[in-house]
C-alpha positions in Angstrom: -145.6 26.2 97.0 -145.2 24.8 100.3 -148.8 22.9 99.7 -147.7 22.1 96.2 -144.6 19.7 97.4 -146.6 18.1 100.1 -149.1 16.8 98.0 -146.3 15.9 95.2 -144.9 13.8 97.9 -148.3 11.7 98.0 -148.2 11.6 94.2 -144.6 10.1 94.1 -145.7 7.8 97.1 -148.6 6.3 94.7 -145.6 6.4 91.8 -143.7 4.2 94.2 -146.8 1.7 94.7 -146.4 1.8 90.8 -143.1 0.5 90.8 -143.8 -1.9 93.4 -146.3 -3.4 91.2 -144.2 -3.4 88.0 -146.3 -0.8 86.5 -145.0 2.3 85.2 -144.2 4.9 88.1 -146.9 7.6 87.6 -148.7 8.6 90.6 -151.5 11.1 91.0 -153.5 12.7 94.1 -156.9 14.8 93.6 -156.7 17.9 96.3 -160.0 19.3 97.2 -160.5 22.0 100.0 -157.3 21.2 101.3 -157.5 17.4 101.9 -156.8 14.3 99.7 -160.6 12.8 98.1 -158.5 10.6 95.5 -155.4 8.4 94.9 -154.4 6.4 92.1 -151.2 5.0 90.1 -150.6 3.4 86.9 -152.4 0.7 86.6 -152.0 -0.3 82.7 -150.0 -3.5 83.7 -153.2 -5.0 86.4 -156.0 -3.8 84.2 -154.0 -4.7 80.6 -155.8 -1.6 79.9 -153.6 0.8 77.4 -156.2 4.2 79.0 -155.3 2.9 83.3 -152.9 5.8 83.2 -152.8 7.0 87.2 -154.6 10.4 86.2 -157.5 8.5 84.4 -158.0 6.4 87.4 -157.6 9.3 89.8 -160.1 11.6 87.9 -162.8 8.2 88.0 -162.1 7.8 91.8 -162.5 11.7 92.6 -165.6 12.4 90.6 -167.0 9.3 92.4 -165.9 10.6 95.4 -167.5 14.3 95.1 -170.7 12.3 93.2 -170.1 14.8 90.2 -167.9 15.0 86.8 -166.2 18.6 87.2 -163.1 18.8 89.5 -163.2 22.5 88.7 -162.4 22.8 92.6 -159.8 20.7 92.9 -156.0 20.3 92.3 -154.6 17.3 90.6 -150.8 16.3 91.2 -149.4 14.1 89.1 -145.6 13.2 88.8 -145.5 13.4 85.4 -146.9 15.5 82.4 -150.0 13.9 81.3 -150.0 12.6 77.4 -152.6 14.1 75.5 -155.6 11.4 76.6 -154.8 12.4 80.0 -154.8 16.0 79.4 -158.1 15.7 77.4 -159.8 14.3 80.6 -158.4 16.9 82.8 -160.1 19.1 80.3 -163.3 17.4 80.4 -163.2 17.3 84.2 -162.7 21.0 84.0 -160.0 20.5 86.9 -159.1 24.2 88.5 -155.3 23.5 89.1 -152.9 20.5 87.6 -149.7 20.4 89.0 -146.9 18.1 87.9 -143.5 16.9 88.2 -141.3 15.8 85.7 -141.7 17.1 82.0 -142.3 14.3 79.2 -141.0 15.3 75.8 -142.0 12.2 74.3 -145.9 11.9 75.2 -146.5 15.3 77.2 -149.4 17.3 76.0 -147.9 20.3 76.0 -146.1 19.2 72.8 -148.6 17.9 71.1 -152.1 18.9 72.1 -151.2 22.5 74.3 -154.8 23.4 74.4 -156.4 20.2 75.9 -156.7 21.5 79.2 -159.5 23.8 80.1 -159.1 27.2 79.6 -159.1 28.1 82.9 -157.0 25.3 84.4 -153.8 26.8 85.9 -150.5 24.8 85.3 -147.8 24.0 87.4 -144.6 21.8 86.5 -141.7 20.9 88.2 -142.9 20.3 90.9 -140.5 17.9 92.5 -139.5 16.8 89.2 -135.7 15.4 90.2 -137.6 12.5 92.4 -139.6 11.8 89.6 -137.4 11.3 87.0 -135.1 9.4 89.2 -137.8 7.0 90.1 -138.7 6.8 86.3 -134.8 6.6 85.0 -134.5 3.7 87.8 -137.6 1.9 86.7 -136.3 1.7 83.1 -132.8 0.8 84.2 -134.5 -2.4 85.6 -136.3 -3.4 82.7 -133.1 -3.4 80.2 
């Protein structure tokens, strides 16, 4: 648990970077054997790229980074639930461990596609999730 928030804390540092950008705060972090190979946020803004979701770009910078498409060592925190084309590369990547913050009832997978993930990926959530819906209710105050 004690790993699980420290690495949450990078995730909502990239969210920040996010915000600072104008982009949706979403940040993700790619754990393997206990050290950080991947960062990434939001990023849909920039690229004007509907799929630049932080855990796409986070799962592209990781595989690159272990020169291989599985993550099926590695941990991905994200801040918040991943929609279902998220959750259907996480799959794909075969990633051992996702851990996330905040729940999204809207676009979360687990609403709409609950077996996207791989069935051996191992789910955490809530991870911290007060931070990141306060960074997320703040963004959206800004825009209205």
């Amino acid at each position: 648990m004690a790993d699980d928030v420290f690495y949450m804390k990078k995730a909502l540092e990239e969210a920040q970077r996010a915000y600072n950008e104008d982009e949706i705060p979403v940040g993700a972090v790619v754990v393997c054997g206990d050290r950080i190979i991947a960062r990434a946020h939001n990023l849909t803004e920039t690229l004007t790229d509907v799929t630049a979701h932080a855990e796409m770009q986070v799962i592209t910078a990781a595989a690159n980074a272990l020169g291989g498409k599985y993550l099926n060592e590695c941990t991905l925190y994200v801040t918040l639930e991943p929609c279902v084309m998220c959750a259907g590369a996480i799959g794909w990547a075969q990633v051992k461990r996702l851990v996330y913050g905040a729940g999204d009832e809207k676009r979360g997978y687990s609403h709409f596609a609950p077996q996207a993930l791989h069935p051996r990926t191992e789910v955490v959530s809530g991870i911290m999730s007060d931070e990141a819906v306060k960074l997320m209710t703040d963004f959206f105050k800004s825009k209205r």
